[in-house]
N, C-alpha and C positions, 0 to 999 in steps of 0.2 A: 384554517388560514390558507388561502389559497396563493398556489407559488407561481411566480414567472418562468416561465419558461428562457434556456440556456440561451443567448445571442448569440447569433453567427458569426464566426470571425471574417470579416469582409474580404471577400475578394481583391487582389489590390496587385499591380505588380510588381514581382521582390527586385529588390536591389542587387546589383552586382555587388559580393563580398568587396570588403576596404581590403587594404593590402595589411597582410600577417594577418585575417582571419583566418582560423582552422577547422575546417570541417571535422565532423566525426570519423572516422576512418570507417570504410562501409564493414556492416555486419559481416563473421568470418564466413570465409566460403562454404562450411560444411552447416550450418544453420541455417536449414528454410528458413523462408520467411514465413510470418504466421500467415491465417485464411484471415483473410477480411470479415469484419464483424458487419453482422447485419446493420446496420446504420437506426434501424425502423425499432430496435431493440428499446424496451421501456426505461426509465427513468431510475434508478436505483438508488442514488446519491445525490441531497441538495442542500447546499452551505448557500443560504437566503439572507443574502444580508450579515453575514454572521460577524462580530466584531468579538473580538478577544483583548481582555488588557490582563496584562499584570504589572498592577498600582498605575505609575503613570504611564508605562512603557504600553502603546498596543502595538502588537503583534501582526494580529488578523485586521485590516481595514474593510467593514463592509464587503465581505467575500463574497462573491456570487459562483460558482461552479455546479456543477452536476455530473455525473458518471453514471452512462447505461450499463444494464444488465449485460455481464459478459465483457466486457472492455477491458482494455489495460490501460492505466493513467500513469505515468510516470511525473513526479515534483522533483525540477532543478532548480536550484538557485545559490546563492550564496547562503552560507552559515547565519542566523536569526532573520531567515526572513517569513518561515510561519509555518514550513514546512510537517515539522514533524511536530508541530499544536496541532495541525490539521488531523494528522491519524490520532493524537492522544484526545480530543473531542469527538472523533468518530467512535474509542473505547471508551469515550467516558471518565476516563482520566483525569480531566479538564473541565469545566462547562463554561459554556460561553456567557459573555456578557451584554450582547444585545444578539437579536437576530433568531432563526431557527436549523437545526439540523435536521435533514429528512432521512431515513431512509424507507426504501420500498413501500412508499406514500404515507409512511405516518410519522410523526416527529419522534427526532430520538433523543434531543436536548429538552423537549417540552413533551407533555403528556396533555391530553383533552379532558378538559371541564364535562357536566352534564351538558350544559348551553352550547357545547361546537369549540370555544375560545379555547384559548391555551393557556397554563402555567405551567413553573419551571419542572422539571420533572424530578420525582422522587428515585429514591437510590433505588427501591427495590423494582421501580416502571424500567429503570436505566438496564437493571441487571436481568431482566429480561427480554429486553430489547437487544441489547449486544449479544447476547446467544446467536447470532447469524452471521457476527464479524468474529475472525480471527486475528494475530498480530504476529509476527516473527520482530521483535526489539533488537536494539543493536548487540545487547548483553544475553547471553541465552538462556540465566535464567532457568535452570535447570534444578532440580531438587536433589543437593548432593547426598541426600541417605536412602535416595529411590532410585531402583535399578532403569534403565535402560525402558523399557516394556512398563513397568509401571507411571512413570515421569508420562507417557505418552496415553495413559488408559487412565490416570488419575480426574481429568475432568469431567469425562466424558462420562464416566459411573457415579459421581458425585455429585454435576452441576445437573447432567441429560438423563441421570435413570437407565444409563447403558445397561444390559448386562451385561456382568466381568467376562464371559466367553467371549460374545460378541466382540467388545472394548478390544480383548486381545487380541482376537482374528483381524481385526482393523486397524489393528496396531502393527502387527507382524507385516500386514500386505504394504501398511505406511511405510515400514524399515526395509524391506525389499524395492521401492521407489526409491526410496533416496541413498540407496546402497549401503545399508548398515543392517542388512539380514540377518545377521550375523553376528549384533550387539544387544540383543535384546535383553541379555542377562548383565551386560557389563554397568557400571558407576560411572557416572559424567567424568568422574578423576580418574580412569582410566579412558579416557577421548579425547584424540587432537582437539583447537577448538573447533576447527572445520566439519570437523564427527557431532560435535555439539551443537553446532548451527542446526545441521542436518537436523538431528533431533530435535532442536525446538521446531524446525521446520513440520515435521510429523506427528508435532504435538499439535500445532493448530489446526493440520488440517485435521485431525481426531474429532474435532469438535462438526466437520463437516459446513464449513463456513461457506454461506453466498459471496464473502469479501473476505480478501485477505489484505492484509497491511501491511507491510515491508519498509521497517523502518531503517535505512542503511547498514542491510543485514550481513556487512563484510566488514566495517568497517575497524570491527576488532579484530580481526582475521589476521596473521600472520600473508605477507603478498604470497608465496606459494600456495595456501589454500583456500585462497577467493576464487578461482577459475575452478573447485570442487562443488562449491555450492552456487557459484551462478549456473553451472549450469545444470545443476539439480531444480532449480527455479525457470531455466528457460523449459526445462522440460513439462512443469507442472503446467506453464502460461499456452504451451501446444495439446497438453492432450485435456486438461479439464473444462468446464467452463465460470471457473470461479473470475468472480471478477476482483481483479488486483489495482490496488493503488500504492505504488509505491515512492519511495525519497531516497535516491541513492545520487551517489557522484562518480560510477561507472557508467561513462556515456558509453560505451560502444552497447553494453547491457540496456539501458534504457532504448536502445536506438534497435535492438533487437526484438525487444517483446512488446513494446509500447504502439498503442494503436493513437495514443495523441500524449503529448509531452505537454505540462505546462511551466513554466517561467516564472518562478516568485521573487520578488523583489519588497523590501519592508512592509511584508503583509498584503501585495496586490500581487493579481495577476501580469505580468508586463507584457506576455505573447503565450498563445496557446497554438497549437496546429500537428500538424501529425510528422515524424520524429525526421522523414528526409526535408522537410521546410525545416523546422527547427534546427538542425545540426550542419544542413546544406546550403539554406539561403534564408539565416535569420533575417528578421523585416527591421527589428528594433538594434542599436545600438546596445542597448545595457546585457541584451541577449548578448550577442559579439563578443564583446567586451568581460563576460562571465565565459562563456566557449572559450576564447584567448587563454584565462585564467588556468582553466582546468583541464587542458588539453595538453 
């Protein structure tokens, strides 16, 4: 099935902010900026059409998006408007109810007949297809009768055929990125949640994911130690080149790492564009109007 290609968002000129719009306050002074992504970078992600219901509620309307190889996409919006179906249909989690999921040109909702056509895809097509996506969920999910170092080398030897040396070397070099060198032997019950984020943080990327998924990965956090793991995350979005999609309601974070910000609203896209249009000179009212909100 052949896919359309992403529409441009039109050229157009922005409006002066209304009065008590809030801009995002600019990224903090000691945070480069990131490098600019090649623009010409391939396709990586395509939600075609994709419509999601559950029962009479749909969620997803006819989604159209896509994310190049290497990007960062950040999803705002208000609470049910499709946000985080969207990362639990890219795991698999979910499957859609019309439409197709791509990733890196092949379907990851549908699987290929002999004939070229498509059908829904089978659990075990699904679970080898996700082996390229990682997730960091809001809850971390951590396996509390496995230490520290295993919680993090568990997939990677059982789902990928690691070997257990390996898994650990790659494991320890993970807990020395995200500053828990030092915990490798300890129990999720003895870690702040912040230390526990961390780790699930280190467990995804174990699996050495082309995508990673970030599902409002602070939002259990204690407010003292959400500024530990974001910026355990702005670091990853500077020096790898994993491509990240994430749903958070930390705009100054969003406005940091995000090479384009999209705007959900009951299941559509409302405004897409890159994060100083979005936070600086939204185009659309319902943008605003959510900014206002949550600033």
């Amino acid at each position: 099935m052949a896919t359309e290609p992403a529409q441009p968002t039109p050229a157009e000129p922005t409006p002066a902010r209304a009065a008590g719009d809030s801009p995002v306050p600019p990224a903090r002074a000691e945070t480069a900026p990131l490098e600019k992504k090649d623009t010409g970078a391939a396709e990586l992600i395509r939600f075609d059409k994709v419509v999601k219901r559950f029962g009479d509620n749909t969620v997803l309307d006819h989604l159209d998006f896509s994310v190049r190889k290497g990007e960062h996409v950040t999803l705002i919006g208000p609470s049910g408007s499709g946000k985080t179906t969207i990362l639990r249909l890219l795991m698999t989690l979910e499957q859609v109810s019309e439409g197709v999921v791509w990733v890196d040109g092949e379907p990851l909702s549908h699987e290929r007949r002999p004939d070229g056509s498509l059908k829904p895809a089978s659990e075990k097509y699904q679970r080898q297809s996700r082996k390229k996506i990682g997730m960091v969920f809001q809850q971390f999910n951590l396996f509390p009768n496995m230490n520290v170092l295993r919680n993090i080398t568990e997939a990677p030897v059982s789902a990928l055929g690691v070997p257990k040396p390996e898994a650990e070397a790659r494991a320890r070099e993970l807990l020395d990125l995200v500053g828990l060198g030092d915990k490798a032997d300890a129990h999720p019950t003895q870690l702040s949640g912040g230390q526990q984020q961390r780790v699930a943080i280190a467990r995804a990327l174990a699996m050495k994911p082309d995508i990673l998924l970030l599902d409002e990965v602070t939002s259990a956090l204690d407010p003292e130690l959400v500024a530990g793991v974001l910026d355990v995350l702005r670091d990853i979005a500077r020096t790898t080149d994993i491509t990240l999609l994430c749903v958070t309601h930390e705009m100054s974070f969003a406005r940091d790492i995000s090479d384009r910000v999209l705007m959900f609203d009951a299941g559509r896209i409302v405004e897409s564009g890159p994060p100083s249009q979005i936070f600086g000179e939204p185009r659309e009212e319902r943008t605003r109007e959510f900014l206002r909100a949550v600033l």
